[in-house]
SEZADO-95488 format. One line per field, with one value per atom (N, C-alpha, C, CB): atom name; x, y, z. Coordinates in pm, whole numbers, plus 50000, padded with zeros to 5 digits. Each point is the difference from the previous one (the first is absolute). Glycine has a CB too. Layout:
BEGIN
atomo: CA	... .
u: X	... .
v: Y	... .
w: Z	... .
***
This chain:
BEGIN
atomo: N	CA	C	CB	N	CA	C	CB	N	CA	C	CB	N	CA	C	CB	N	CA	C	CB	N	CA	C	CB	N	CA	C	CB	N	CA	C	CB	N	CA	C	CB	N	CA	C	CB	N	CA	C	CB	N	CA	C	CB	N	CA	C	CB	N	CA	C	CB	N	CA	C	CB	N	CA	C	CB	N	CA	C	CB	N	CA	C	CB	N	CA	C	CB	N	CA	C	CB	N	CA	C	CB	N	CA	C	CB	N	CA	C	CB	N	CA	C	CB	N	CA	C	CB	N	CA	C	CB	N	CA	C	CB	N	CA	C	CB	N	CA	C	CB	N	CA	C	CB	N	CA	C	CB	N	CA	C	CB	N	CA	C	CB	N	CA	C	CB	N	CA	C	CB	N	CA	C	CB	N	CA	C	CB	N	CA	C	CB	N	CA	C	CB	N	CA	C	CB	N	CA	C	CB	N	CA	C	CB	N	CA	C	CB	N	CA	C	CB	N	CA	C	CB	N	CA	C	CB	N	CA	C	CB	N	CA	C	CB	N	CA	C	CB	N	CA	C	CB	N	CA	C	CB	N	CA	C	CB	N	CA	C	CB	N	CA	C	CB	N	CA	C	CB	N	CA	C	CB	N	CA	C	CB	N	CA	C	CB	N	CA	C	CB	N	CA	C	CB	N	CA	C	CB	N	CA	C	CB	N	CA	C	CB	N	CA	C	CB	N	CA	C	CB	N	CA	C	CB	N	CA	C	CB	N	CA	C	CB	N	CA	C	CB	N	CA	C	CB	N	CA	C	CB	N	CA	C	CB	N	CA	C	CB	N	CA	C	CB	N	CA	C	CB	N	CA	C	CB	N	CA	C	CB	N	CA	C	CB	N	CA	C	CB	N	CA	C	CB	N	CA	C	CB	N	CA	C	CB	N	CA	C	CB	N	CA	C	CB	N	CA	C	CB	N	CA	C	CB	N	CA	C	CB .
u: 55178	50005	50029	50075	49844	50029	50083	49798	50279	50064	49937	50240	49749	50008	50039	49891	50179	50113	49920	50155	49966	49863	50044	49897	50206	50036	49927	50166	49726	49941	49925	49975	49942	49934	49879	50170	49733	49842	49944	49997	49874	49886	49858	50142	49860	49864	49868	50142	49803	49873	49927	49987	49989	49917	49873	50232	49664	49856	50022	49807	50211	49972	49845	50279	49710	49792	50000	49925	50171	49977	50056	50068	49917	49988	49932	50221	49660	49908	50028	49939	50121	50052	50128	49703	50301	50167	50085	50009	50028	50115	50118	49845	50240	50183	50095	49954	50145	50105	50125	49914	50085	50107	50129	49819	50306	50130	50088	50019	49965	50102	50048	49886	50216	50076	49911	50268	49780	49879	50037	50021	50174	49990	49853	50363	49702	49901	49885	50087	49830	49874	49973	49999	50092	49971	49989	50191	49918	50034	49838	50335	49644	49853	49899	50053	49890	49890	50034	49944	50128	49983	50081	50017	49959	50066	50027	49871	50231	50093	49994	49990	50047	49989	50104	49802	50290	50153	50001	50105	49898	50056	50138	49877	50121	50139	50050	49962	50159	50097	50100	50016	50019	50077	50105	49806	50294	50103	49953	50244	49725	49967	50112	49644	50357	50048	49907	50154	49835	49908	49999	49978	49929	49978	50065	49747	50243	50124	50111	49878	50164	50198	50018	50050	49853	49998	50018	49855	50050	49999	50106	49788	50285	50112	50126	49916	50061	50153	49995	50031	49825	49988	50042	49846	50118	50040	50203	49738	50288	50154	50082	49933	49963	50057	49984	50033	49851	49986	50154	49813	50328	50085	50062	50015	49860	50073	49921	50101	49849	49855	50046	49882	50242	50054	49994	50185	49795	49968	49859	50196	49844	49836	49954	50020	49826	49928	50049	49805	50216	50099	50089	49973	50110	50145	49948	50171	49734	49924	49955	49922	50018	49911	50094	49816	50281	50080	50061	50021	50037	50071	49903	50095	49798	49881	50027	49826	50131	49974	50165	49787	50329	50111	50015	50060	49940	49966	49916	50025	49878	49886	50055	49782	50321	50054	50065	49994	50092	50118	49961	50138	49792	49937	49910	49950	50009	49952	50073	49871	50215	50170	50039	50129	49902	50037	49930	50046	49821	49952	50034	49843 .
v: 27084	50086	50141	49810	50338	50083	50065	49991	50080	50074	50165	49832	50198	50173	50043	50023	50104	50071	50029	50139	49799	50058	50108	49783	50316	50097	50108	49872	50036	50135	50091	49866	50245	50070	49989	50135	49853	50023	50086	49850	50199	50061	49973	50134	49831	49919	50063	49885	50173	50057	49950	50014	50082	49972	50123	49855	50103	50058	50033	49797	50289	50073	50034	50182	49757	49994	50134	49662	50381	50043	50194	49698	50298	50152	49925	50162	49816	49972	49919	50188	49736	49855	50118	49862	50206	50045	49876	50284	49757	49868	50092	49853	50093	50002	49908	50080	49909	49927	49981	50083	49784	49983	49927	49968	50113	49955	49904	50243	49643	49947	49903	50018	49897	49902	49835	50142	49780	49841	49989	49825	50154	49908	50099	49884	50225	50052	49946	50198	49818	49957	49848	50174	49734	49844	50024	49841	50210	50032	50074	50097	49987	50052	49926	50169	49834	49929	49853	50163	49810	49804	49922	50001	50023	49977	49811	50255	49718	49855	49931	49961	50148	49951	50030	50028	49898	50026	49970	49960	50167	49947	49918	50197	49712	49950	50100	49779	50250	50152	49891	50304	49706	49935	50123	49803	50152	50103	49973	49980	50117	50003	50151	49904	50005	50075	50067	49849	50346	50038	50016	50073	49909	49944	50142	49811	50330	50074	50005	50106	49813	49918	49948	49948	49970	49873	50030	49897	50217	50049	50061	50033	50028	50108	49859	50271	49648	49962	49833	50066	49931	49937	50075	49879	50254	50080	49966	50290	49755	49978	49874	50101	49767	49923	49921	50031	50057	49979	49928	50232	49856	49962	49852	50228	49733	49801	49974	49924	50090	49839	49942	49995	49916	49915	49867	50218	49876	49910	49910	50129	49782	49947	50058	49766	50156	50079	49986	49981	49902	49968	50060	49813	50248	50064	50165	49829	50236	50121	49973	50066	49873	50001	50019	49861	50052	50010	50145	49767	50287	50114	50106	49928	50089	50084	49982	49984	49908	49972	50049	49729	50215	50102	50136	49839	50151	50200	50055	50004	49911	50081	50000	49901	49960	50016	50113	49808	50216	50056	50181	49774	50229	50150	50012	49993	49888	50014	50017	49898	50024	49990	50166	49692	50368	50129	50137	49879	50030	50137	50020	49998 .
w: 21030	50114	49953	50148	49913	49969	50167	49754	50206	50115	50009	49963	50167	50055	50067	49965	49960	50121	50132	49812	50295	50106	50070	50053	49904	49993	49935	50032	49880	49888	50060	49816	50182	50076	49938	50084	49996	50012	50038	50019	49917	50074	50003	49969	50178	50039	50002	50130	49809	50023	50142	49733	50362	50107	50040	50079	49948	49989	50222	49687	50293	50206	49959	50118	49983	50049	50106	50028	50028	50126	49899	50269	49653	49884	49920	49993	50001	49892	49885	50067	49972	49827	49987	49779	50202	49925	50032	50052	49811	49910	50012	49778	50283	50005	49944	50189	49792	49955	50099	49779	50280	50070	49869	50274	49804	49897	50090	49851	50066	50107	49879	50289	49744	49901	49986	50090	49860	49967	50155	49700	50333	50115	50141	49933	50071	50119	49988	50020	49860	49980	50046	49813	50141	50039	50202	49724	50265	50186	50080	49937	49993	50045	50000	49932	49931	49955	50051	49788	50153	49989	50127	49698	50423	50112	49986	50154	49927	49939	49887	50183	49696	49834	49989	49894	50051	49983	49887	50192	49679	49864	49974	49946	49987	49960	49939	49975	50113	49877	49961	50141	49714	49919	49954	49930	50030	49930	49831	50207	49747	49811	49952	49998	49908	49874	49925	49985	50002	49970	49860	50208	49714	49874	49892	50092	49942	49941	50046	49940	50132	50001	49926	50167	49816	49877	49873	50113	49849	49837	49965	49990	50161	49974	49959	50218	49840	50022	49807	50457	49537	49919	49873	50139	49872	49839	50006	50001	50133	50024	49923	50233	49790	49930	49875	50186	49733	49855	49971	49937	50092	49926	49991	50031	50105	50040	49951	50202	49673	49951	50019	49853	50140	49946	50204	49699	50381	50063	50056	50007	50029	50013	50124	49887	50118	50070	50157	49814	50233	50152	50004	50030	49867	50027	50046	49785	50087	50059	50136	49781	50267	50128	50078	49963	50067	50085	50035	49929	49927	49965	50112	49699	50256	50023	50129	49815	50274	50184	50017	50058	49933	50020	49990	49948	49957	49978	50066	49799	50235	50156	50142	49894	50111	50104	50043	49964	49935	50017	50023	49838	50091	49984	50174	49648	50389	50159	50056	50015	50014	50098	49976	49926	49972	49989	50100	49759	50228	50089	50110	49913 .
***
């Protein structure tokens, strides 16, 4: 499974017939777009961990090799918690 922010921002290229084909760009975010375009399509929004949290917090714990890989994971999903709860 890949995830997308649906917060991210877009721009939709759209062709107005009614000024001769001129091409515009509407800005709007993924969710608006599903909401516009794709009327009763409800993406599954999942909560993810964005993949530079990961690298940041993985260099952090070079200094635990020593734990296995279940003890990291865990470490990691806590440390995401906790850093959420904060906001």
């Amino acid at each position: 499974m890949k995830a997308v922010d649906i917060n991210q921002t877009i721009f939709i290229p759209v062709v107005d017939e009614t000024h001769g084909g001129v091409t515009v760009e509407m800005k709007m975010t993924v969710g608006e777009f599903f909401r516009k375009f794709c009327k009763g399509f409800e993406p599954q929004i999942v909560e993810a961990l964005p993949v530079e949290w990961l690298y940041k917090k993985r260099e952090q714990m070079i200094d635990a090799a020593q734990n296995t890989p279940e003890q990291a994971i865990a470490c990691v999903l806590w440390m995401w918690q906790k850093e959420q709860e904060a906001r």
